[in-house]
N, C-alpha and C positions, 0 to 999 in steps of 0.2 A: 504494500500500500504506500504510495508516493504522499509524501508531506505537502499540504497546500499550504498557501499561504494568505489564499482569497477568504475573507469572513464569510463572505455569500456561500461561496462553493462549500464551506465547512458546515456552516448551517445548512446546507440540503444533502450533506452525505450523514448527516446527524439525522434528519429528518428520515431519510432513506433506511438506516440502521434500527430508529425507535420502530420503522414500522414491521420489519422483521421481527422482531420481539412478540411472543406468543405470550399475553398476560393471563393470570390465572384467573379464574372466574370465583365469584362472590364463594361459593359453595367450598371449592378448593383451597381458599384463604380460612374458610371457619373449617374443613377440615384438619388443615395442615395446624392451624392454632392449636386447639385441641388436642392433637395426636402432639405436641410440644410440651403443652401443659400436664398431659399422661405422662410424658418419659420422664418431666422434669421431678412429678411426685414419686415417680417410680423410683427415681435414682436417689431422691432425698430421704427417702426410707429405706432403701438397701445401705445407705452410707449411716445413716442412723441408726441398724442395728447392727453392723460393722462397728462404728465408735461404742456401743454398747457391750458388745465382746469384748473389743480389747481393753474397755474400760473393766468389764471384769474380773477379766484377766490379769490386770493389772494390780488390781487390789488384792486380790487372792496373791499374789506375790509377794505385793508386800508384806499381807498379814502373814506369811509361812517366813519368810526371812527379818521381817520386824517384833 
């Protein structure tokens, strides 16, 4: 792709590229949300009983060697 330097010509190879662009539709934006906010509870409770393990784990250590 050759470097322009004309504003014009950059504004319609711009214009030309947005229209390429396949946007998602209403539905696939509240899907995709959704299926984000799932993975994001998902992982915040698997790392929360993770920190719960090793926190038990922990303590039970200390109380056998303290």
């Amino acid at each position: 792709m050759a470097t322009t330097r004309n504003p014009l010509q950059f504004i319609q190879q711009v214009r030309a590229e947005i229209a390429k662009v396949v946007w998602p539709t209403r539905r696939e934006v509240f899907l995709t949300t959704v299926m984000v906010f799932i993975m994001a509870t998902l992982t915040a409770i698997f790392f929360a009983l993770v920190d719960l393990v090793i926190r038990f784990g922990v303590q039970e250590l200390l109380t056998f060697f303290g």
